[in-house]
Every structure is written in C-alpha cells, then in structure tokens.
Kinemage of the C-alpha trace (Angstrom):
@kinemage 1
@onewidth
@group {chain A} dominant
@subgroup {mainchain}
@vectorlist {calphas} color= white
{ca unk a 1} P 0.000 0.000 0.000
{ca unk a 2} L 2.425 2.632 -1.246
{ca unk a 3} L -0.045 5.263 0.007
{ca unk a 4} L 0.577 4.341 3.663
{ca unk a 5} L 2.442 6.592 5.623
{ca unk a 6} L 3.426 7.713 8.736
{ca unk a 7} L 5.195 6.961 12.350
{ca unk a 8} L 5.670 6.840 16.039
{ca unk a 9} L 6.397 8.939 18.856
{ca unk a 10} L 10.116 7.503 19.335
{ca unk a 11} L 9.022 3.902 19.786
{ca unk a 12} L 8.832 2.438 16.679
{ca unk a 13} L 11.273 -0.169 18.211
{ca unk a 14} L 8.172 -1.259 20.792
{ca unk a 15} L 5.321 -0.263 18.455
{ca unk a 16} L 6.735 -2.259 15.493
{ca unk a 17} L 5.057 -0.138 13.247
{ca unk a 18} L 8.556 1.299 11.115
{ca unk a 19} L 7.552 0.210 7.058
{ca unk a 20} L 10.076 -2.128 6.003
{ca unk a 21} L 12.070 -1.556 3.308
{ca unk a 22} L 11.128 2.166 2.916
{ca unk a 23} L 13.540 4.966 3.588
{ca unk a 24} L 12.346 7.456 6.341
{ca unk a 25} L 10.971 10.922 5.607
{ca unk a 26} L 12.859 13.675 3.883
{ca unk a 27} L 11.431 16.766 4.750
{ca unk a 28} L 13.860 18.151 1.843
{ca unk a 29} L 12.712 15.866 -0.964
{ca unk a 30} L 9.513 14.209 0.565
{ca unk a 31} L 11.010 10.825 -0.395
{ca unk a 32} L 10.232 8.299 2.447
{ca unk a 33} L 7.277 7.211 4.289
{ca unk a 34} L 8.798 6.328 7.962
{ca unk a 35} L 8.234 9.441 9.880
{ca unk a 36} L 9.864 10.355 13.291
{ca unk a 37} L 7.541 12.782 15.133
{ca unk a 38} L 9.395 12.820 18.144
{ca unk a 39} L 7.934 12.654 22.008
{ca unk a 40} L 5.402 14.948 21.070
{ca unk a 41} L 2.543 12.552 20.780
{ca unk a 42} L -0.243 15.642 20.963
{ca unk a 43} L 1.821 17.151 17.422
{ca unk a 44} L 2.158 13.999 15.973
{ca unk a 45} L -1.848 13.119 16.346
{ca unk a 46} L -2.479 17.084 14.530
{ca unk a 47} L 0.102 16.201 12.229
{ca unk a 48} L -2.144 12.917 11.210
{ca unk a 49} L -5.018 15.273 10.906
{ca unk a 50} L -3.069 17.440 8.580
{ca unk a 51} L -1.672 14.616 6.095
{ca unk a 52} L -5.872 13.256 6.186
{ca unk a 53} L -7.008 16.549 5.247
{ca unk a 54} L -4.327 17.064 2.466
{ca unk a 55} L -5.222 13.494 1.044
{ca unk a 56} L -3.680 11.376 -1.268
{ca unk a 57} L -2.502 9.487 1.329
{ca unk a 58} L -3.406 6.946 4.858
{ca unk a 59} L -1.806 8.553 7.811
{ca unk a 60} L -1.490 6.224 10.764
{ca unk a 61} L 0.467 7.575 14.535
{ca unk a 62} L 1.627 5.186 16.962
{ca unk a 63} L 2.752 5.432 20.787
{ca unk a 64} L 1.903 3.449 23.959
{ca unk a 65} L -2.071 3.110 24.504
{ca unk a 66} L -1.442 4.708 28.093
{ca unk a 67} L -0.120 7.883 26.211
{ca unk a 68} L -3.997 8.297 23.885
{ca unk a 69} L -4.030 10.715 27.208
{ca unk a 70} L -1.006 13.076 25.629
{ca unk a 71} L -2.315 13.462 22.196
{ca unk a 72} L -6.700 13.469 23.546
{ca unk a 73} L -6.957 16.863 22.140
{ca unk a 74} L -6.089 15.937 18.648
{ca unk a 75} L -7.703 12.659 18.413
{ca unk a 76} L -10.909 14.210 19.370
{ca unk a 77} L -10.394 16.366 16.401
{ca unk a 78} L -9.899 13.788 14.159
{ca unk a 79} L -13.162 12.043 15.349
{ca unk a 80} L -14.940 16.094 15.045
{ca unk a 81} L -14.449 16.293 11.721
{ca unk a 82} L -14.449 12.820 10.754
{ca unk a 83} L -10.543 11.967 9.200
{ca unk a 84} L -9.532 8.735 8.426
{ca unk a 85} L -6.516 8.728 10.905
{ca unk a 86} L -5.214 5.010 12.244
{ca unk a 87} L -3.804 5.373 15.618
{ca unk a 88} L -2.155 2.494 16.612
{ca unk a 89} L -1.808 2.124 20.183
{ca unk a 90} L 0.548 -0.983 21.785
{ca unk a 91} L 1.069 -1.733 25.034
{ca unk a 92} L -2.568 -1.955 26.102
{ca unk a 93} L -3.007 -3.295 29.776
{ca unk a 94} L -1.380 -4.015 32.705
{ca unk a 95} L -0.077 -6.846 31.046
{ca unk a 96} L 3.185 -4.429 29.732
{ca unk a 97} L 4.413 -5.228 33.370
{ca unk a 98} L 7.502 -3.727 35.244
{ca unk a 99} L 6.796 -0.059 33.586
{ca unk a 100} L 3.732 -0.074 36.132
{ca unk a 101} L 0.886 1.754 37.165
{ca unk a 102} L 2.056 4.716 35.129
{ca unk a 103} L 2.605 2.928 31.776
{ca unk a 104} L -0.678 0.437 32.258
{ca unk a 105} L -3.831 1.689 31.143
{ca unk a 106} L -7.140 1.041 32.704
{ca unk a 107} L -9.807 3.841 31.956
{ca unk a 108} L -8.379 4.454 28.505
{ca unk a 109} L -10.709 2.004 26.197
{ca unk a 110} L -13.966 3.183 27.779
{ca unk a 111} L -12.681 7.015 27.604
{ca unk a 112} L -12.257 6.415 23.610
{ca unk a 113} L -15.358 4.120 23.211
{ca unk a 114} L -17.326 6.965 24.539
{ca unk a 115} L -16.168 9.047 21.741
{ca unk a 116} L -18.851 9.853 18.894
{ca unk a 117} L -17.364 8.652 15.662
{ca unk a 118} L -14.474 7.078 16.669
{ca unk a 119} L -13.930 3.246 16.013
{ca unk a 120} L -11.693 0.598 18.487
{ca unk a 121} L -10.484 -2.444 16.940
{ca unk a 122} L -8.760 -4.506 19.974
{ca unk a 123} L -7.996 -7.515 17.896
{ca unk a 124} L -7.536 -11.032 19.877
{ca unk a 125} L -4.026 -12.218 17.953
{ca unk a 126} L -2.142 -12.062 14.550
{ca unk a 127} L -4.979 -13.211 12.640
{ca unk a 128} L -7.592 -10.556 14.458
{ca unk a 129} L -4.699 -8.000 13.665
{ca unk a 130} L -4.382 -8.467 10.302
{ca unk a 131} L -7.862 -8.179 9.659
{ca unk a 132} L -8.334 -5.314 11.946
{ca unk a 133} L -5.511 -3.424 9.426
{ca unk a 134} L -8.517 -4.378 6.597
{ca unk a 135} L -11.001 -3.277 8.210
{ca unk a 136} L -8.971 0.310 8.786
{ca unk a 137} L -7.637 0.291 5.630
{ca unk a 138} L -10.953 0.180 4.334
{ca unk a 139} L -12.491 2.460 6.747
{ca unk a 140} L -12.894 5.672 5.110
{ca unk a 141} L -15.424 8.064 7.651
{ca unk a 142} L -13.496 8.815 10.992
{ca unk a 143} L -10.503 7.982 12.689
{ca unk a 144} L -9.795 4.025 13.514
{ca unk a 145} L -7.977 3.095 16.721
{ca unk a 146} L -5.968 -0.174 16.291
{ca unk a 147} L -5.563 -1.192 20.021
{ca unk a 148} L -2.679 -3.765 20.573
{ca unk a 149} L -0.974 -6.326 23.344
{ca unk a 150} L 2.924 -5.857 24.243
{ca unk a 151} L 3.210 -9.815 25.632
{ca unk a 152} L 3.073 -12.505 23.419
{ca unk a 153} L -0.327 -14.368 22.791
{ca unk a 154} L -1.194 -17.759 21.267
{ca unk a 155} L -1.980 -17.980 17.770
{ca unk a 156} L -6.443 -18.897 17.655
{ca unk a 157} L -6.219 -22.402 15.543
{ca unk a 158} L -8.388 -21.483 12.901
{ca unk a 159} L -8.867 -25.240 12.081
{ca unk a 160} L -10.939 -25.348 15.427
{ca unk a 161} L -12.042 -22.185 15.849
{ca unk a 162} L -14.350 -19.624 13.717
{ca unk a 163} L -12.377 -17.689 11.055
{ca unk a 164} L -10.821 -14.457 12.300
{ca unk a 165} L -12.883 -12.603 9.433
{ca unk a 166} L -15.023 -12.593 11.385
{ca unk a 167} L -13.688 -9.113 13.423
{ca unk a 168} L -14.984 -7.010 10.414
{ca unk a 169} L -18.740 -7.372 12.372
{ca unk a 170} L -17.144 -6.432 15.545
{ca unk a 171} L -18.241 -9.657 17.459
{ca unk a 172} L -18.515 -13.279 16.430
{ca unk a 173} L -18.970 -16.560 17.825
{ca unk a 174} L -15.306 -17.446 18.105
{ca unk a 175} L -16.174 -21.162 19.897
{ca unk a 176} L -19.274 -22.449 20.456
{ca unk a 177} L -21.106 -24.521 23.077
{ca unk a 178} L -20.744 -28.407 22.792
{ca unk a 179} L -24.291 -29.124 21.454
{ca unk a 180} L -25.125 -26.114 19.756
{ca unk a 181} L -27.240 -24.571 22.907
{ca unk a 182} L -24.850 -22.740 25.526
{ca unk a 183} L -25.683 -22.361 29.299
{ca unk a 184} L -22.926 -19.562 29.654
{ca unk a 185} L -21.318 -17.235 26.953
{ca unk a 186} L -17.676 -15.856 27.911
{ca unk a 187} L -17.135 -12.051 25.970
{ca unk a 188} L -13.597 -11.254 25.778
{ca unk a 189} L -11.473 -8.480 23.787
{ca unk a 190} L -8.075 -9.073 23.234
{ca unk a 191} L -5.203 -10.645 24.851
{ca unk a 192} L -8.282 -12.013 26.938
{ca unk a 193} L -10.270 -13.972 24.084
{ca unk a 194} L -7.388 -16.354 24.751
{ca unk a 195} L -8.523 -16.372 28.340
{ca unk a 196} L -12.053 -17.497 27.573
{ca unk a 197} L -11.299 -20.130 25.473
{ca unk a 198} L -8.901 -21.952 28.109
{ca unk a 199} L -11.898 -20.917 30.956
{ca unk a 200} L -14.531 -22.777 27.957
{ca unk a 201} L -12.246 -25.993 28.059
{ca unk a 202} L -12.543 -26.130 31.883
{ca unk a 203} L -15.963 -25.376 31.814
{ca unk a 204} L -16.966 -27.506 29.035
{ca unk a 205} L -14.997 -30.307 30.480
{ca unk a 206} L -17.248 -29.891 33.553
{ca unk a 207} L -20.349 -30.622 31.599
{ca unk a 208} L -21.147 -26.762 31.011
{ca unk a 209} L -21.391 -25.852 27.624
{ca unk a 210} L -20.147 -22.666 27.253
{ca unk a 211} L -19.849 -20.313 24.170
{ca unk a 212} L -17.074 -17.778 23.411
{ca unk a 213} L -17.577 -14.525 21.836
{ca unk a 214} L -14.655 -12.236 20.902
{ca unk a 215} L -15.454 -9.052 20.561
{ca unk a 216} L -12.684 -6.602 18.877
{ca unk a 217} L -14.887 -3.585 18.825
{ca unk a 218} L -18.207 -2.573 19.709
{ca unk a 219} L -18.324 0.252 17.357
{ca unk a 220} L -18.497 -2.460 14.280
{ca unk a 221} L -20.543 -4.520 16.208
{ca unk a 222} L -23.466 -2.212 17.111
{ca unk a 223} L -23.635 -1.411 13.394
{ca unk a 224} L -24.751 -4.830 12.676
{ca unk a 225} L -28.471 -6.191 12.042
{ca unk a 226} L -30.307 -6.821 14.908
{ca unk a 227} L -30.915 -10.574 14.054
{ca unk a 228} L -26.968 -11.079 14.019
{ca unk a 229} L -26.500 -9.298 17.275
{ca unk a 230} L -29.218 -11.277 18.995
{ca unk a 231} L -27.649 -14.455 17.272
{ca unk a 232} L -24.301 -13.460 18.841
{ca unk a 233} L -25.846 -12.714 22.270
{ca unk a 234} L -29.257 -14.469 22.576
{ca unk a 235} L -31.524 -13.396 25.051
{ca unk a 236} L -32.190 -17.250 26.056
{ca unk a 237} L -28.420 -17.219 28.101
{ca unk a 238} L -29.020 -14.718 30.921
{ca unk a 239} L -25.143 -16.130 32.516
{ca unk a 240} L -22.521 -13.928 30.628
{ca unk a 241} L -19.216 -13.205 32.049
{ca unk a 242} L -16.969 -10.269 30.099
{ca unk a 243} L -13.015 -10.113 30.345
{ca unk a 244} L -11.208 -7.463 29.796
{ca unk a 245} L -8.476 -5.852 31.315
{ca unk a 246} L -9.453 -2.726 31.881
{ca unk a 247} L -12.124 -0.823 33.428
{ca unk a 248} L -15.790 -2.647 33.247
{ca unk a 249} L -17.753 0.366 33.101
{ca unk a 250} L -20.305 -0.101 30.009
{ca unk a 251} L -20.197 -4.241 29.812
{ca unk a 252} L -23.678 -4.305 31.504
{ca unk a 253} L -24.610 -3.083 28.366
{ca unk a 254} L -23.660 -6.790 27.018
{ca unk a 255} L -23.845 -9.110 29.928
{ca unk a 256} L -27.148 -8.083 31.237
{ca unk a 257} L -28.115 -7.818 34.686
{ca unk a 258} L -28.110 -11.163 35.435
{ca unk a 259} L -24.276 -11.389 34.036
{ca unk a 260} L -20.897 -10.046 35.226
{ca unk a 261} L -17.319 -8.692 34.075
{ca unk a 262} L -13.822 -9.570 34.753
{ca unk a 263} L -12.528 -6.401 34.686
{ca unk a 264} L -10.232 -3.726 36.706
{ca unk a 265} L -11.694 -1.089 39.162
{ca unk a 266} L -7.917 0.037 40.459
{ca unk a 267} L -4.458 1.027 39.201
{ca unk a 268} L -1.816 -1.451 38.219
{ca unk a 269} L 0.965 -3.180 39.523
{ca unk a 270} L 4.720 -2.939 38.509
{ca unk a 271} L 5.835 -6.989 38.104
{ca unk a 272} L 6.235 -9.615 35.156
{ca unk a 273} L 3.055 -9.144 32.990
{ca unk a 274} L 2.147 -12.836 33.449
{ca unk a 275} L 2.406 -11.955 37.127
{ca unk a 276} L 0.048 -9.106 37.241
{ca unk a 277} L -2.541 -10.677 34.975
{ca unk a 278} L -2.994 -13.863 36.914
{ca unk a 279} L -2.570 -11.604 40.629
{ca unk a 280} L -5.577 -8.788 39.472
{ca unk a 281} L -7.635 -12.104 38.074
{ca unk a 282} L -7.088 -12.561 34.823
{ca unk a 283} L -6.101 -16.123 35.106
{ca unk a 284} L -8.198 -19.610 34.371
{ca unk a 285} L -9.035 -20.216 37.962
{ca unk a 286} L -11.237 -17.124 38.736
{ca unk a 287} L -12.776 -17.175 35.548
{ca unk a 288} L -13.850 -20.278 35.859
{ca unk a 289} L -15.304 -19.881 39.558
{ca unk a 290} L -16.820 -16.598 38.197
{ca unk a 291} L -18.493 -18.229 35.684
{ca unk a 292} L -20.058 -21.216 37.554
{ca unk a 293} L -21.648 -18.649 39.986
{ca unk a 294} L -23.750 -17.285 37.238
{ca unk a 295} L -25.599 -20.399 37.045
C-alpha cells in the first residue's frame, strides 16, 4: 500500500510499526514514508489530521495506549471532523508489566469508546490483527484506533475455531457450546479472548457448555443487524461473564443484569506481565469460579 504513511512517537522499536524496506521521511525531498515525530505525541496526532485533510494518502500515529491521554486533544479532532486517521496504540493493559501503574492503562478504552465517531479495533491475535488493518484500511469516515498487546499471545487455531474474518462485524462466535445450545457465553477483547477459550475448556470439560464470543470492537458490532446481534448474544443465556483488562464500566450493556465482568476497578501493579494478569484475576481459575456462579 504505497499510500501508507506515517510513524511513532520515538518507539517504533516497541510499536513495530517502522515500514520495512522504505527509507524514512525527507522533509527536503519528501522521499520516504517512515516518519519520526518525536515525544510529542499531541503534534504527531495534529500532524495525522493534517496529512488526512491534504489526502492522497493513509496517515497512521503510533505510541503506547497509556499515552492516547497526551495526544486526547487531537484525536478528538480527528473524530470532530471525521478523518480517516489510524492510531495504533501498543502496550494496552497491565499486562506491559515492570513499567507499572504509570505505563498500564485502565480507563483508557472506555474514555475512547465513549467518543462519537471514533472506532476501536482490539484484535484477539495475529490473525484478528491483520484483519483489523482491513477493516482500517478500508475504513474511510473517521478515525480508527488499532488497540494492541505488548506480551506474546497464542496464535487462535483457525482449524478449530471460527475464522478471524469474522472481526470485520465487531463480534462473532469465536467457539461455540458443545451441542449447539450454551448455558454460559464468555465475551472477551483481546489478549483475553485467549482467556475465555482456556476458561470454555474447563468449563466444558465440567459438563457446562459454554460459548465464546470475541469481541474486537463494539463500534463495528453495534452497526450490525439486529438478528446477528441477537444471534451473537441471545436473550435465552441470561449467565454472561466479560473479560477485559481494563475498566468494566459499560459491559452491563452486554452481559445483562443477570451477568458479570472480569474487569479492573484500580491502578496497576509494577511486576512480570504474566504476574500481574494472573494476581488482578485474569487467570483460568477465577474465571472459571466466576463463571459457575452465574448459574
């Protein structure tokens, strides 16, 4: 896509978001398509709006999700007057680890999903995040927010699970119930789809039959037909359990009032990322006992 261009805010090393093989920016001869904005994440996000209004070209920005709070002003803008900006945002939860509380964000995905006319795409793994890229790419009304883990996470088997595609409705059936007719549907966005689907084996090996939904972005997936979002989250299953790492505020919207999140109400911690996760709750074992007590 030769029309792509763009950069980070000095961490293209931990955003991974440098164009290979192309030459970085000239200012002197415009040749290059790697910008280097600098620690000036507020600039770079105006800068994005610029290069959208000037067309002819797809600017995307990247930094560390915590630092969406640096460059708010600009980002709002771009969601005001409706540019087709990607902002790719890494580091997205307290699983980023030893940087701590400070680097970790909690409140920052409900902040932006409460944003008129801005879409969040918080794809589960490589798969999710390629077609998250398509569905910016192809997004051309408002600014896209591609929202991304730092740890590692386990490639979804797509010979045993439902095709990745399907992200471009915001929510999909990722695993169904054994039998066709769940008891208990697990919601996850993520680096925590791959959560649910451990919790679903546990479950499911207990005699529960338990459905998975990943959910990449509720933007996309309120946009749908009725008839698929009621086939995604039937009204029949009352026991729902969201995970997400990050503040719950707006799930009941999802998991009903009979239902329940997984979700954080506090500040981070500064230790491995594995560490955190599993001490805050985001580990099998509480999922699983969450779940059960729904029924």
């Amino acid at each position: 896509m030769p029309w792509l261009f763009g950069g980070d805010a000095d961490l293209s090393v931990s955003t991974n978001t440098k164009l290979k093989d192309e030459a970085d920016f000239d200012g002197a001869t415009g040749n290059g398509r790697n910008v280097h904005f600098g620690v000036r994440e507020h600039a770079m996000a105006g800068i994005g709006n610029g290069l959208a209004y000037h067309g002819g070209i797809r600017p995307y920005v990247s930094t560390f999700f915590c630092f969406s709070d640096y460059m708010r002003p600009s980002v709002r803008l771009s969601a005001v007057s409706e540019l087709p900006v990607v902002f790719v945002w890494t580091h997205d939860s307290i699983g980023l680890g030893e940087d701590g509380p400070t680097h970790q964000p909690i409140e920052h995905l409900m902040s932006l999903r409460a944003m008129p006319g801005f879409t969040i795409i918080r794809p589960a793994d490589p798969n999710e995040a390629a077609e998250a890229w398509r569905v910016a790419m192809q997004h051309r009304e408002g600014p896209v927010g591609l929202v991304l883990s730092r740890q590692k996470l386990p490639v979804i088997d797509p010979s045993r699970f439902a095709a990745a595609s399907g992200l471009a409705k915001g929510a999909y059936v990722l695993a169904e119930a054994s039998g066709g007719a769940p008891r208990l549907l697990l919601v996850a966005t993520g680096s925590e789809v791959a959560l649910a689907l451990d919790a679903r084996e546990n479950l499911e090996g207990e005699g529960i039959p338990t459905r998975v939904v990943s959910m990449p972005s509720w933007e996309l997936f309120e946009k749908q037909p009725r008839e698929y979002r009621e086939s995604v989250f039937p009204r029949s299953v009352a026991a729902r359990l969201s995970i997400e790492a990050g503040s719950p505020l707006g799930w009941e919207r999802w998991v009903g009032d009979s239902g329940t999140s997984i979700g954080l109400e506090r500040f981070g911690a500064s230790a491995p990322g594995e560490t955190v996760l599993r001490e805050l709750g985001f580990n099998v074992g509480n999922v699983v006992a969450r779940a059960k007590a729904l029924l």
